[in-house]
C-alpha positions in Angstrom: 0.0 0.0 0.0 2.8 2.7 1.5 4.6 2.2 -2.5 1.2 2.5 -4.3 0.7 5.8 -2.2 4.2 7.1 -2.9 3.8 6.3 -7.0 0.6 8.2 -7.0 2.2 10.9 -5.1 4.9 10.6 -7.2 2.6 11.4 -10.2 0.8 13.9 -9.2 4.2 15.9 -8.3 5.6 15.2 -11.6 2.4 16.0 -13.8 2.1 19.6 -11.6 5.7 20.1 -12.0 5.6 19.6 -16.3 2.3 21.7 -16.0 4.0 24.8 -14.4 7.0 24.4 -16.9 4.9 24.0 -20.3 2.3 26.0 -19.8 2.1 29.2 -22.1 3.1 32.5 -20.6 0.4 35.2 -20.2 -2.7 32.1 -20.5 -4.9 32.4 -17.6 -6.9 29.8 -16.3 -10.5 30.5 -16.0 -13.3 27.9 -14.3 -15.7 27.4 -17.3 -19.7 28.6 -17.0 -21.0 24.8 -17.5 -24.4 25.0 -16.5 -24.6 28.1 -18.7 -24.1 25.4 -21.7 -26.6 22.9 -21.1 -30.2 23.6 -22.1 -33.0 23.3 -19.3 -35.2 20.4 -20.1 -39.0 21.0 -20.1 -40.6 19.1 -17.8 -43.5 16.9 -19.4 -47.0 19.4 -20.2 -50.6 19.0 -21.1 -51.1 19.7 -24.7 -54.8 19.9 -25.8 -55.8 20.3 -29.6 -59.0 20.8 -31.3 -60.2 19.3 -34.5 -63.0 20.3 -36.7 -64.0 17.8 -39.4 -66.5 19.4 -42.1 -67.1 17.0 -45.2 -64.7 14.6 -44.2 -61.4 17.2 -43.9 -60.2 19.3 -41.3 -61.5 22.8 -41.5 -57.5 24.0 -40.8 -56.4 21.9 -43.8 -54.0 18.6 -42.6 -53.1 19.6 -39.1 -49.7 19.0 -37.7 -50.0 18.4 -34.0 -46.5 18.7 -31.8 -45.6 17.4 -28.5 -42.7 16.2 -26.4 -42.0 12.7 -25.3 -44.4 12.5 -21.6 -46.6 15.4 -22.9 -50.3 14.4 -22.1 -52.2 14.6 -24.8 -56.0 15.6 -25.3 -57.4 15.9 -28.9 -60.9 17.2 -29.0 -62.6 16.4 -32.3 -66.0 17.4 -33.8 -67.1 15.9 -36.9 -70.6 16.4 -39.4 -69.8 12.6 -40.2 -70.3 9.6 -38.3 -66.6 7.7 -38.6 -63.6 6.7 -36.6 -60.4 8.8 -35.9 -57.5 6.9 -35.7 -54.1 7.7 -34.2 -51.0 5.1 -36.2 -48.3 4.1 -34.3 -50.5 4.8 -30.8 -53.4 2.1 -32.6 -55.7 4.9 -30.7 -59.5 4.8 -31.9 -62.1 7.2 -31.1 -65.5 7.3 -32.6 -66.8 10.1 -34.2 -70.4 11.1 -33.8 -72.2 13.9 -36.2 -72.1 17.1 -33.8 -70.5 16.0 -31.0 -66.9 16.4 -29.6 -64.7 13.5 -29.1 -62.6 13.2 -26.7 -59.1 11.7 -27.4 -56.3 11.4 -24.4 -53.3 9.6 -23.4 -49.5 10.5 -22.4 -46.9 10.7 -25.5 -45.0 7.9 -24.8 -43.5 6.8 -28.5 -41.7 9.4 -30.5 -41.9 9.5 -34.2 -44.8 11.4 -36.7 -47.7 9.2 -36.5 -50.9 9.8 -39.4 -54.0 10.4 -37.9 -57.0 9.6 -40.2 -60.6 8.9 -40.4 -60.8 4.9 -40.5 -63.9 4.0 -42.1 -63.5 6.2 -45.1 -59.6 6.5 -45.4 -59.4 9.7 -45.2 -56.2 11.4 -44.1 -56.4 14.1 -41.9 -52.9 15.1 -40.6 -50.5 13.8 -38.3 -49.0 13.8 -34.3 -45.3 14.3 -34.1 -43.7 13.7 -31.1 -40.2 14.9 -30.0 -37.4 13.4 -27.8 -37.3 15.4 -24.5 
């Protein structure tokens, strides 16, 4: 043990000592702003979205809905067609009824875009995309 100390001590003497010798004149040595450099994760957040579905498309066009990876999700739908919305990739269903919102929720688990579409009639209506946190 006492000529395991004495080598590491040994080490550490030399390695300050080439340090001291080597380094460039005039450099100083500043302790670098670390936490400055890493970007503050968001924590997880509710993210609610609202669908309206006239003639079997979305009145906005093919919406793109975004989240973040443990984001809970809530996607309210209204359609003027009896159908069923479905979410690929989550193999989430919710039936539409004419006139009345539909409520869609669960957490973002998978990441990835994922098509939403209206299942009986094939109709595409945009997509989920969820990002790494």
């Amino acid at each position: 043990m006492g000529k395991a100390l004495a080598f590491i001590l040994g080490g550490i003497a030399v390695s300050g000592a080439l340090w001291l010798e080597l380094k460039p004149q005039g450099v100083s040595i500043e302790p670098l702003a670390a936490v400055a450099a890493v970007p503050a994760i968001e924590a997880p957040s509710t993210k609610v979205f609202e669908i309206d579905i006239r003639n079997g498309k979305s009145g906005s066009g093919s919406p793109l809905l975004k989240a973040s990876e443990g984001d809970e999700i809530i996607v309210k739908i209204v359609s003027d067609r009896s159908d069923e919305l479905h979410v690929h990739g989550y193999d989430l269903h919710a039936d539409l009824i004419p006139g009345e919102t539909t409520t869609l929720a669960f957490t973002a688990t998978r990441t990835g875009h994922f098509g939403m579409e209206m299942h009986r009639s094939h109709t595409e209506l945009g997509a989920l995309e969820v990002y790494p946190r």
